[in-house]
DSSP file (Angstrom, degrees, kcal/mol; ACC not computed):
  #  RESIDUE AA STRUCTURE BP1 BP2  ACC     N-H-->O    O-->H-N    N-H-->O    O-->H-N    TCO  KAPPA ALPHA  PHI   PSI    X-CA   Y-CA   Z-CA
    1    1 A X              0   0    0      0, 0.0    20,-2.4     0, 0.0     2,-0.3   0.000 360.0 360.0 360.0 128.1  134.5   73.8  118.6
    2    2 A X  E     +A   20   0A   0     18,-0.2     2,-0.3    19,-0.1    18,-0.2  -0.732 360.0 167.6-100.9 148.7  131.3   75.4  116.5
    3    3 A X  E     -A   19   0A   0     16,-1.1    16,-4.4    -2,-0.3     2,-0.9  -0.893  28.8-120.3-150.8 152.5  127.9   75.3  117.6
    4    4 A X  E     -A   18   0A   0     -2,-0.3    14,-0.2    14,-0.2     2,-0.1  -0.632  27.8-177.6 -93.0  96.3  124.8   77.0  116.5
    5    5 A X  E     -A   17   0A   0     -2,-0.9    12,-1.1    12,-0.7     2,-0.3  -0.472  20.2-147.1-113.7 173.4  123.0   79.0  118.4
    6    6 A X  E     -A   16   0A   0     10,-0.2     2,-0.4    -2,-0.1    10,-0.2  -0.972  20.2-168.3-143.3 119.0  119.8   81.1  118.1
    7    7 A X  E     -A   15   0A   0      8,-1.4     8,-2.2    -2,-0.3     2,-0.5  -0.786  12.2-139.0 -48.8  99.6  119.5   84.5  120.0
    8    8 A X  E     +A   14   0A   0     -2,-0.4     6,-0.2     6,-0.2     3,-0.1  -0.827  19.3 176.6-105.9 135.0  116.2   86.8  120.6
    9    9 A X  E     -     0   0A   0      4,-1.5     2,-0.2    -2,-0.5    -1,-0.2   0.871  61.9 -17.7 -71.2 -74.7  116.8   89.8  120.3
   10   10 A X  E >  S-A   13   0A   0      3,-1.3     3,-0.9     1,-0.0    -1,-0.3  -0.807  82.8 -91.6-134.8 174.4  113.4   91.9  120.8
   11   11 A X  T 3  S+     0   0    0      1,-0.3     3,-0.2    -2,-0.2    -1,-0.0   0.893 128.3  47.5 -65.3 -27.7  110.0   90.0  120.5
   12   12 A X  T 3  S+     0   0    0      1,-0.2    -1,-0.3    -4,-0.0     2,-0.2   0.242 108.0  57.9 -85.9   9.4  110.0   90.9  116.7
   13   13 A X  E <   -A   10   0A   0     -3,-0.9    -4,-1.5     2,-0.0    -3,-1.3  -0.527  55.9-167.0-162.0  87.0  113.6   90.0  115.8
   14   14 A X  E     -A    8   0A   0     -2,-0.2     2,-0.6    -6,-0.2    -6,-0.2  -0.503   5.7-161.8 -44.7 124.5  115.7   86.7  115.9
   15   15 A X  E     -A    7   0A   0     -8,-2.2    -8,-1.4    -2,-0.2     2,-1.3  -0.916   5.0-156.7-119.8 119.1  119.2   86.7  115.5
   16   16 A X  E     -A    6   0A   0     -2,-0.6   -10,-0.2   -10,-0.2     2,-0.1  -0.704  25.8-170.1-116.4 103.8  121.1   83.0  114.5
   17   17 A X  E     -A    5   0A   0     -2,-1.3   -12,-0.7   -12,-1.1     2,-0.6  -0.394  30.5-123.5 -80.8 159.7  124.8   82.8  115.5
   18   18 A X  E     -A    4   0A   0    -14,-0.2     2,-0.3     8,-0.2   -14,-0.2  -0.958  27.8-153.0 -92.0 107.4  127.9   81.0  115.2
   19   19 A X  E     -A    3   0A   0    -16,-4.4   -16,-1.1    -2,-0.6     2,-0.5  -0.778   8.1-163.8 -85.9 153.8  129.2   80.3  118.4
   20   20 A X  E >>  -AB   2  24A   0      4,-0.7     3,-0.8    -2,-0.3     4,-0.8  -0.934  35.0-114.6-134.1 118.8  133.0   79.8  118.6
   21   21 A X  T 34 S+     0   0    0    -20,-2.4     2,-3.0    -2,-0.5    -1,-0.2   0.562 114.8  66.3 -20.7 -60.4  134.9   78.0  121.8
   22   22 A X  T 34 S-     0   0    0      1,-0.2    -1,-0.3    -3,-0.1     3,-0.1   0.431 113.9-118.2 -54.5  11.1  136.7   82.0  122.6
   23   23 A X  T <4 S+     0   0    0     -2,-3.0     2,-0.4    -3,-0.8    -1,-0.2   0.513  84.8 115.2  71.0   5.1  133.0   83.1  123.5
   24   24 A X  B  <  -B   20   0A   0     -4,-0.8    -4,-0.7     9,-0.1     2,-0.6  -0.787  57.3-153.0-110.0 158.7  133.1   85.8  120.5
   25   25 A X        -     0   0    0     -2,-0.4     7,-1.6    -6,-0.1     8,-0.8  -0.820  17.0-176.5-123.9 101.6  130.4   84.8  117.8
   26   26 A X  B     +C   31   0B   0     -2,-0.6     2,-0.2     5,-0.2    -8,-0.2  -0.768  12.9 169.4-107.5 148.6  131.4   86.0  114.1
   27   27 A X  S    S-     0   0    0      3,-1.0     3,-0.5    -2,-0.3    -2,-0.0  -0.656  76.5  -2.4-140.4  98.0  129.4   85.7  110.9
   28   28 A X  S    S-     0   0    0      1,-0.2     3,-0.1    -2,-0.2    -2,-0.0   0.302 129.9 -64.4  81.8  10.7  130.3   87.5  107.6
   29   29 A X  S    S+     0   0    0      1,-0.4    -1,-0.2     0, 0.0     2,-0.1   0.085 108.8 105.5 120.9 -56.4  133.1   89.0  109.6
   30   30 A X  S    S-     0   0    0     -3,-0.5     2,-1.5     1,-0.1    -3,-1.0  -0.356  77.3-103.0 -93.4 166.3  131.4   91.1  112.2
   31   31 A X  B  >  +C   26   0B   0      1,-0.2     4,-1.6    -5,-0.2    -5,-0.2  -0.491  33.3 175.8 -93.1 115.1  130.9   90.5  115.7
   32   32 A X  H  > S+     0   0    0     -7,-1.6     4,-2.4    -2,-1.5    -1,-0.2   0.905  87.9  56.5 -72.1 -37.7  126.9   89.2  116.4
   33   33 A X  H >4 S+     0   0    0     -8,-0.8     3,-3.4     2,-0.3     5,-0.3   0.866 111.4  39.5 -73.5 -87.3  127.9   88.7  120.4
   34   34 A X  H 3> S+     0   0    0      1,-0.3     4,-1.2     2,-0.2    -2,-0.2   0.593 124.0  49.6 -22.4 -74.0  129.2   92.7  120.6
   35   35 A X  H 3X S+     0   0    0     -4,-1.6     4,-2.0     2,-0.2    -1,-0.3   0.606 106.8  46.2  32.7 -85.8  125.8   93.2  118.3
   36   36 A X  H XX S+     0   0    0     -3,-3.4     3,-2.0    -4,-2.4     4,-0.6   0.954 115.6  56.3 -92.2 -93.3  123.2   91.3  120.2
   37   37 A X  H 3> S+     0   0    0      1,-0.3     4,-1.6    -4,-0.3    -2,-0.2   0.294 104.7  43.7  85.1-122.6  124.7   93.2  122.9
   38   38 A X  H 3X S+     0   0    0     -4,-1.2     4,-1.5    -5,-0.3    -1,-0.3   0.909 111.2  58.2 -46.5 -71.8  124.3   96.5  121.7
   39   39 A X  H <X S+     0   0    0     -4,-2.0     4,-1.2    -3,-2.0    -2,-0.2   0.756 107.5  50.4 -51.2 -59.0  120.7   95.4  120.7
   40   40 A X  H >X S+     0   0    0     -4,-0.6     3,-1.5     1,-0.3     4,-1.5   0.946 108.7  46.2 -40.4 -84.2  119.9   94.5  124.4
   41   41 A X  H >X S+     0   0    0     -4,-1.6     4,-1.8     1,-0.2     3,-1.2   0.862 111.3  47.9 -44.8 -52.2  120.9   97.3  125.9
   42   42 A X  H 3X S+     0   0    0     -4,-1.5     4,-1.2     1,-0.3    -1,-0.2   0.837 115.4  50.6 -68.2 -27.6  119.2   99.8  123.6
   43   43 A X  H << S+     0   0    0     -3,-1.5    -1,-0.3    -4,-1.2    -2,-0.2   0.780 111.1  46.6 -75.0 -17.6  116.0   97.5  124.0
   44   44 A X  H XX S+     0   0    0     -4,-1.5     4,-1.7    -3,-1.2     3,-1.6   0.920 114.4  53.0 -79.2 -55.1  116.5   97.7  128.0
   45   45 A X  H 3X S+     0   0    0     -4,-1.8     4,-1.2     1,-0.3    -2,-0.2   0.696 107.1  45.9 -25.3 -56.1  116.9  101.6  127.4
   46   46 A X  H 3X S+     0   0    0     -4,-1.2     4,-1.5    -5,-0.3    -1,-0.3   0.697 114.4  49.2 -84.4 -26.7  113.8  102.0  125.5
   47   47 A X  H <> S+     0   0    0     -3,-1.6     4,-5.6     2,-0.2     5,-0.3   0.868 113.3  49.1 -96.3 -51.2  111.6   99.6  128.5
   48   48 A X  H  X S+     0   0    0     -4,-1.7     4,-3.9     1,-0.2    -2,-0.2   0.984 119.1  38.5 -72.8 -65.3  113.2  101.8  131.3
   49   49 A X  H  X S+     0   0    0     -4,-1.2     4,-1.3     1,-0.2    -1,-0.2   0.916 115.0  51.7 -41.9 -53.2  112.1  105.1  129.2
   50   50 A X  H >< S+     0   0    0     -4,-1.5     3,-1.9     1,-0.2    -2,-0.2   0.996 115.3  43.4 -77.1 -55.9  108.8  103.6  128.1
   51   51 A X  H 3< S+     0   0    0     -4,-5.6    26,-0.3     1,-0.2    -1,-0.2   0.920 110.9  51.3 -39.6 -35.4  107.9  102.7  132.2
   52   52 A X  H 3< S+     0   0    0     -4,-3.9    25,-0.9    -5,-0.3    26,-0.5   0.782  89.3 126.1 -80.5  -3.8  109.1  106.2  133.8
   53   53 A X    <<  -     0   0    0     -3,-1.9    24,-1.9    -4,-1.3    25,-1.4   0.279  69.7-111.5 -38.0-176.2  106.7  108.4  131.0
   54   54 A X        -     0   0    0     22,-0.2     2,-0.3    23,-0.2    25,-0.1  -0.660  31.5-158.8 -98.0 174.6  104.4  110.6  132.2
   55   55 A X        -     0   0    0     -2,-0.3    20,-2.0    23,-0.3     2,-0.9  -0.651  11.5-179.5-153.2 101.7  100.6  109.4  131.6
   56   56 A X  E     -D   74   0C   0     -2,-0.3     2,-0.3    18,-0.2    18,-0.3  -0.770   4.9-171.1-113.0 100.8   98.3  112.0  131.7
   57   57 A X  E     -D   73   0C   0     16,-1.5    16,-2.1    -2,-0.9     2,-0.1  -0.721  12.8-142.1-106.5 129.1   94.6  111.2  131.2
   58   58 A X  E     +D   72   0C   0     -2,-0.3    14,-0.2    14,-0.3     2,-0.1  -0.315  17.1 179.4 -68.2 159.8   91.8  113.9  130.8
   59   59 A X  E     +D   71   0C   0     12,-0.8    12,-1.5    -2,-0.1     2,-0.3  -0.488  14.7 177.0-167.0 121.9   88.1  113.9  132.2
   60   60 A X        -     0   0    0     10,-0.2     2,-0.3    -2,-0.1    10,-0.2  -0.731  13.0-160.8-157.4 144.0   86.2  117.0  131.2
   61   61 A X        -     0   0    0      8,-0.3     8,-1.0    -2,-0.3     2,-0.3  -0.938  10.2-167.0-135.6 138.8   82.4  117.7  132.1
   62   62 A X  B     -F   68   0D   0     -2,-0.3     2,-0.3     6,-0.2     6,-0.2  -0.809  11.2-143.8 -92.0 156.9   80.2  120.3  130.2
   63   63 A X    >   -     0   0    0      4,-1.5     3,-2.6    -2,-0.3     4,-0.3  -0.858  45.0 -84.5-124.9 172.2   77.0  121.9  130.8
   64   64 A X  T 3  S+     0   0    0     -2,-0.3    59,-0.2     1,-0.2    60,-0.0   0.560 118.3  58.3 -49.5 -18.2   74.4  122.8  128.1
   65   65 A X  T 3  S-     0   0    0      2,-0.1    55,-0.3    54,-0.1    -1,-0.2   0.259 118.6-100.3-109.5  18.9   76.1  126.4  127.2
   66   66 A X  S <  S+     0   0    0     -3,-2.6    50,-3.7     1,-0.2     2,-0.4   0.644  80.5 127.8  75.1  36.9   79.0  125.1  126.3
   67   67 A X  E     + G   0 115D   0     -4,-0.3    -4,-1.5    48,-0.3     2,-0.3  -0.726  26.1 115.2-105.5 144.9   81.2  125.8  129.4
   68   68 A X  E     -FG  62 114D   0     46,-2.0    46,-5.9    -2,-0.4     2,-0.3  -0.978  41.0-111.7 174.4 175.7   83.2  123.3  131.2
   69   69 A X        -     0   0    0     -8,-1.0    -8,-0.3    -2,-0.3    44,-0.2  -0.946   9.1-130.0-166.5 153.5   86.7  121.9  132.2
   70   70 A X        -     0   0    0     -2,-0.3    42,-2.3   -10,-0.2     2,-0.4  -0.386  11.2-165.2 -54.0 125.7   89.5  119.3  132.0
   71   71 A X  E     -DE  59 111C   0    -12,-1.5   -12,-0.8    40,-0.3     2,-0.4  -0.933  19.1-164.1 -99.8 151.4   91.1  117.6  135.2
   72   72 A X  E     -DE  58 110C   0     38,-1.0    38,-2.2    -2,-0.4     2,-0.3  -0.972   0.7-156.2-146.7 121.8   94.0  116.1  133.7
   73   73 A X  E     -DE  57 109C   0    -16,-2.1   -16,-1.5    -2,-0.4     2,-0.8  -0.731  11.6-150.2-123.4 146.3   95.6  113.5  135.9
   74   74 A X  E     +D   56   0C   0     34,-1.5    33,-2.4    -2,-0.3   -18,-0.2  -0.680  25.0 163.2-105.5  70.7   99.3  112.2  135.9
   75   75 A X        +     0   0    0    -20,-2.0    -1,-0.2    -2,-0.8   -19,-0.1   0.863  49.8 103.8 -73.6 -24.0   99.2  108.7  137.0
   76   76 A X  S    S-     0   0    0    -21,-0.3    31,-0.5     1,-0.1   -22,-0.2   0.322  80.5-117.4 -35.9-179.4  103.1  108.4  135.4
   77   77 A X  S    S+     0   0    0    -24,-1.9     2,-0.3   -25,-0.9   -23,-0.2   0.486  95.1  45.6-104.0  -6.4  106.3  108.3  137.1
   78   78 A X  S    S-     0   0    0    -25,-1.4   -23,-0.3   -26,-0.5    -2,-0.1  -0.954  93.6 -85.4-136.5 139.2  107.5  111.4  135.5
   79   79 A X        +     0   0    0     -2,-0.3     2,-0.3   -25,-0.1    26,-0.2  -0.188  53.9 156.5 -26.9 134.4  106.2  115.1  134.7
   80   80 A X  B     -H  104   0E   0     24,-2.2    24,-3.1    22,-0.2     2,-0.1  -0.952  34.3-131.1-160.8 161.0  104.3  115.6  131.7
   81   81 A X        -     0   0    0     -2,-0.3     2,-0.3    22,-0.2   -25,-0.2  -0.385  14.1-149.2 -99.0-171.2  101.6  117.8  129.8
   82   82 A X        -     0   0    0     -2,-0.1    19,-1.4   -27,-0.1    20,-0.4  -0.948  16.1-169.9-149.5 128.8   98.5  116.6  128.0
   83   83 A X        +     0   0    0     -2,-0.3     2,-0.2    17,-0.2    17,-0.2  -0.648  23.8 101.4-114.8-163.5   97.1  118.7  124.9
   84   84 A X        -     0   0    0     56,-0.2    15,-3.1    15,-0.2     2,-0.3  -0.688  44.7 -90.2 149.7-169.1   93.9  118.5  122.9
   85   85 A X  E     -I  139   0F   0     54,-1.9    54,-1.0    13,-0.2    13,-0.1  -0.996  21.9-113.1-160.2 135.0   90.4  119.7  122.0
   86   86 A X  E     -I  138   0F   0     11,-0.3    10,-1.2    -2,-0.3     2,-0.3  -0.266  29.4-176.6 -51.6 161.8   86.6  119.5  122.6
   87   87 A X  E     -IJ 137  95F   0     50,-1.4    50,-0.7     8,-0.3     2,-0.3  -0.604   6.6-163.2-155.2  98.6   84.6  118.1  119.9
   88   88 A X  E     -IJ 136  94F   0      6,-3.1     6,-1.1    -2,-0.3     2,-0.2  -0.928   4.3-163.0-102.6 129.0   80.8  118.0  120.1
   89   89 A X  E     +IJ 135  93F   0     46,-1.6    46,-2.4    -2,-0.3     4,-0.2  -0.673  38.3 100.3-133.6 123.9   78.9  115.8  117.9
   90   90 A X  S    S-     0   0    0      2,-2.0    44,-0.2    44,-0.2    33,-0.1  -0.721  95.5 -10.8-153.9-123.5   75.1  116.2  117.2
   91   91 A X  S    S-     0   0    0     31,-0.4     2,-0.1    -2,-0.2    -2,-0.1   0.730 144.8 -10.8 -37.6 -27.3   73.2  117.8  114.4
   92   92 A X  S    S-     0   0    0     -4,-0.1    -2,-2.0     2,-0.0     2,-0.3  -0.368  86.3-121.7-137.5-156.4   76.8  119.2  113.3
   93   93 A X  E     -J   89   0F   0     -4,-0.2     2,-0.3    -2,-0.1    -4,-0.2  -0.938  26.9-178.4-161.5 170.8   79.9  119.1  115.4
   94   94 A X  E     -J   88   0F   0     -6,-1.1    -6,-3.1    -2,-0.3     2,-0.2  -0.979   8.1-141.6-164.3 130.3   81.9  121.5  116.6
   95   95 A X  E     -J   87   0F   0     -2,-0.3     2,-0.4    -8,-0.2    -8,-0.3  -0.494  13.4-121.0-130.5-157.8   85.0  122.1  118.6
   96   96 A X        -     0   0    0    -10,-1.2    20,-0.1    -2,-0.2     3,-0.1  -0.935  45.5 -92.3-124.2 156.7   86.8  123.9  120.9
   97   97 A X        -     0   0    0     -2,-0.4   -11,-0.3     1,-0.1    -1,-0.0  -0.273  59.4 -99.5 -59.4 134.3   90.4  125.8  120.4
   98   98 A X        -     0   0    0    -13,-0.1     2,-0.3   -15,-0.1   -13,-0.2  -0.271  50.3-174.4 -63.2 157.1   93.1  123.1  121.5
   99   99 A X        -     0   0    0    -15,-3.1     2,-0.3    -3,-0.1   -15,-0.2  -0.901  14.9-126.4-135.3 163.0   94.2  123.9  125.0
  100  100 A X        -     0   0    0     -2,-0.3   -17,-0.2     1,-0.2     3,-0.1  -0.812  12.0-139.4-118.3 176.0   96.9  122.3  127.1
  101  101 A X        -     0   0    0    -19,-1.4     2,-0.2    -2,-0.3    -1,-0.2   0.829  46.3-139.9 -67.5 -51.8   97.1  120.7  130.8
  102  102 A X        -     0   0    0    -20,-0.4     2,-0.8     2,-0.1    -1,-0.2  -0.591  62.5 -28.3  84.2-176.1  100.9  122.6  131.5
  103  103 A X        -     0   0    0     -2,-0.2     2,-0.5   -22,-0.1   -22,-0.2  -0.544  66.8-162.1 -81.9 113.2  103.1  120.4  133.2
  104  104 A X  B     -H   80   0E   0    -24,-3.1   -24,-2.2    -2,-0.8     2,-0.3  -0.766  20.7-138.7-106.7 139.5  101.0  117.9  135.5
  105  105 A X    >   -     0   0    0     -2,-0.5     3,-0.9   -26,-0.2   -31,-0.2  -0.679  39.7 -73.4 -89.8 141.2  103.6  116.5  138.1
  106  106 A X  T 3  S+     0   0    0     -2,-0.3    -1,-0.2     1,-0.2   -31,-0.2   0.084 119.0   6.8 -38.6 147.1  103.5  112.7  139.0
  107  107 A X  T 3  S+     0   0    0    -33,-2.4     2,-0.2   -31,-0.5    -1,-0.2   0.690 110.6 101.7  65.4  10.3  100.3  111.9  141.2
  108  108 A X    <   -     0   0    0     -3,-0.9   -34,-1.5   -34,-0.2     2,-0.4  -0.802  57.6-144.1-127.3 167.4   98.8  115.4  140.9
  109  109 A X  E     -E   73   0C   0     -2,-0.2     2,-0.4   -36,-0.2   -36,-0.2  -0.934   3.6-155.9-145.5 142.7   95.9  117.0  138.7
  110  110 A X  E     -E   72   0C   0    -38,-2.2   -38,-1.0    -2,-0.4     2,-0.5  -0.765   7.9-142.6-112.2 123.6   95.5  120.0  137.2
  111  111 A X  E     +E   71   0C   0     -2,-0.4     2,-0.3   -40,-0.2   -40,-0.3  -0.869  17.9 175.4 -88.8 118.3   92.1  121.9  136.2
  112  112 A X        -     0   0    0    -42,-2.3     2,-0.4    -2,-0.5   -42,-0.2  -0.813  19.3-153.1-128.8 139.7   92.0  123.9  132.9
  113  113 A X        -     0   0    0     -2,-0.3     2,-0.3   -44,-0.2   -44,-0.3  -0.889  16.6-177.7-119.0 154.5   88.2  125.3  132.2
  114  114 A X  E     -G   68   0D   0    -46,-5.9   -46,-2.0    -2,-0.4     2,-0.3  -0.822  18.8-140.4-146.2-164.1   87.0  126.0  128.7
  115  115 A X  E     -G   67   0D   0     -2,-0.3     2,-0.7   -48,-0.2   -48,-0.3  -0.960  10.7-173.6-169.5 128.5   84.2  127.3  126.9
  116  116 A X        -     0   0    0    -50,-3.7     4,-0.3    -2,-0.3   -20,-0.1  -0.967  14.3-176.4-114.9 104.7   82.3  126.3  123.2
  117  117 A X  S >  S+     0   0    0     -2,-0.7     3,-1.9     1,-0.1     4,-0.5   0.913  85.0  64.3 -60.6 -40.2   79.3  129.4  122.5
  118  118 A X  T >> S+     0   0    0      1,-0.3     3,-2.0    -3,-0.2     4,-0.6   0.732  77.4  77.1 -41.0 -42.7   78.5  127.5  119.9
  119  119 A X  H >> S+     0   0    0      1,-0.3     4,-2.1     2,-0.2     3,-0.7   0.679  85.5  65.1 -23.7 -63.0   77.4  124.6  121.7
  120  120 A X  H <4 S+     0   0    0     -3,-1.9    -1,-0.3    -4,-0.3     4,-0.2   0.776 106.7  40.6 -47.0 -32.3   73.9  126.2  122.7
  121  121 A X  H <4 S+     0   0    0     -3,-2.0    -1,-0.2    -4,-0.5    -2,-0.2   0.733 107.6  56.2-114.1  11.3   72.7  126.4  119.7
  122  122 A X  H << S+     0   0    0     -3,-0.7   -31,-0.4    -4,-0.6    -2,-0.2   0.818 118.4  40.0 -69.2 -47.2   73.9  123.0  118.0
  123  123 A X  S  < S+     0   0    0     -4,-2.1     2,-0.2   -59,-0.2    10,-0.2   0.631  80.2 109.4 -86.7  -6.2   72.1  121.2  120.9
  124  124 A X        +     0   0    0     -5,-0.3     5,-0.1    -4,-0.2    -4,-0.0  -0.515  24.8 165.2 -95.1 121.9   68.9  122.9  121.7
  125  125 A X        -     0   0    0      3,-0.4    -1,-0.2    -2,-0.2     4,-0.1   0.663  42.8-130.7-113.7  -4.5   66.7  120.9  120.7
  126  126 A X  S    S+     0   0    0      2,-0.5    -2,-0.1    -3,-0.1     3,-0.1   0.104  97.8  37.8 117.5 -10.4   63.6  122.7  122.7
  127  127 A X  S    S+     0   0    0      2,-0.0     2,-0.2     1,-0.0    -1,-0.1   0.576 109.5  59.2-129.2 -25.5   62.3  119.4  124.3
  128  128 A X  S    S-     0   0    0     -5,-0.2    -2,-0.5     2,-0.0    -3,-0.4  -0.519  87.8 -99.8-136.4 158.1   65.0  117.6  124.9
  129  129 A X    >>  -     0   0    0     -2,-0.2     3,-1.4     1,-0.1     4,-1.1  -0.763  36.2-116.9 -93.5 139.3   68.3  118.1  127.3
  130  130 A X  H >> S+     0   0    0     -2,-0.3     3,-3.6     1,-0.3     4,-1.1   0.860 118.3  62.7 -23.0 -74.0   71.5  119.3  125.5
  131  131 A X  H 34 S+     0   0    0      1,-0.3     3,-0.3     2,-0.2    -1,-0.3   0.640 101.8  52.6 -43.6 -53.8   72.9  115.9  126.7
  132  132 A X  H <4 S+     0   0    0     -3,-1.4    -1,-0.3     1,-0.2    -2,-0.2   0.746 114.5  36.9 -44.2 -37.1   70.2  114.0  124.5
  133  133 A X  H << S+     0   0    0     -3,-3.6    -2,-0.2    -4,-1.1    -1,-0.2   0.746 122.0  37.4 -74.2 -34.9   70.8  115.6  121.4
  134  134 A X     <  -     0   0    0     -4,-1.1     2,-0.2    -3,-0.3   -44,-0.2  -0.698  55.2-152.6-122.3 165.7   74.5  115.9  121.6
  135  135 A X  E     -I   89   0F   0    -46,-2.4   -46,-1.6    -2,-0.2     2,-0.3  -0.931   9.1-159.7-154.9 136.1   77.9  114.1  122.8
  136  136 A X  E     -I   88   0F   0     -2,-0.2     2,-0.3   -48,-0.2   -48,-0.2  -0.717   7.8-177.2-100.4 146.3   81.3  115.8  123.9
  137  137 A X  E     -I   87   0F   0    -50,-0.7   -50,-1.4    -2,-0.3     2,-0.3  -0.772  34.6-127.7-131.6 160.5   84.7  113.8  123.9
  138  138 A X  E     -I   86   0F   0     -2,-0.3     2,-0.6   -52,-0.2   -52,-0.1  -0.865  35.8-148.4-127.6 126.8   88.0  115.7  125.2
  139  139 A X  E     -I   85   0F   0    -54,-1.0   -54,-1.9    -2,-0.3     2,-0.7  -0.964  11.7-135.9-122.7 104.9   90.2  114.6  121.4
  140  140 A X              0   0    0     -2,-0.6   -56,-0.2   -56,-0.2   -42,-0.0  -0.806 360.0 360.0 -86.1 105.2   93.9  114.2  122.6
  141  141 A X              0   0    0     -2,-0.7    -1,-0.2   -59,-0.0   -57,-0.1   0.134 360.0 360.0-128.5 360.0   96.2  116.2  119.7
């Protein structure tokens, strides 16, 4: 007894089989069951991985002379670091050398300070506060 059956694999990829009474499903020869499988597991494998990451989110404050620091927060299930770099955008831009978090442990956050000279004299605009003239993003590398 044959019947045709039609297998999903992952969301992106269909697989259409032969089924064959003995439960093993062959097509050109190889075994689609063993296969699909295979497929499963590696996609289950990859879900399990993708949940436990670490997730480590920056939020970084400056003041007007270019001094400041990252808290860099681990909301993951697992240790991980964070890396990246200031970049302040006004008349010109400018950045800061990339720096890292270290290893931030699930649930914990870690403070790293840094420092732009430059900063003072891209922003000053002599009337105005730095923060009007300019805007800083933390640029994850």
């Amino acid at each position: 007894m044959e019947l045709t059956k039609t297998l999903k694999i992952a969301s992106a990829c269909v697989l259409t089989v032969v089924a064959i009474a003995s439960g093993v499903a062959y097509k050109n020869g190889e075994d689609y069951k063993a296969k699909a499988k295979a497929e499963a597991a590696k996609i289950e494998a990859q879900r399990i991985a993708y949940a436990n990451r670490p997730i480590v989110e920056a939020t970084c404050v400056m003041n007007g002379y270019g001094e400041g620091d990252c808290k860099f927060t681990n909301t993951g299930k697992t240790a991980g670091p964070q890396c990246g770099y200031i970049e302040v955008e006004g008349p010109g831009v400018t950045t800061s050398e990339v720096f890292c978090s270290g290893l931030v442990q699930p649930y914990t956050t870690t403070k790293v300070d840094f420092s732009i000279p430059t900063v003072r004299e891209l922003c000053d605009s002599g009337l105005k506060d730095w923060h009007d003239v300019c805007k800083f993003d933390f640029v994850k590398k």
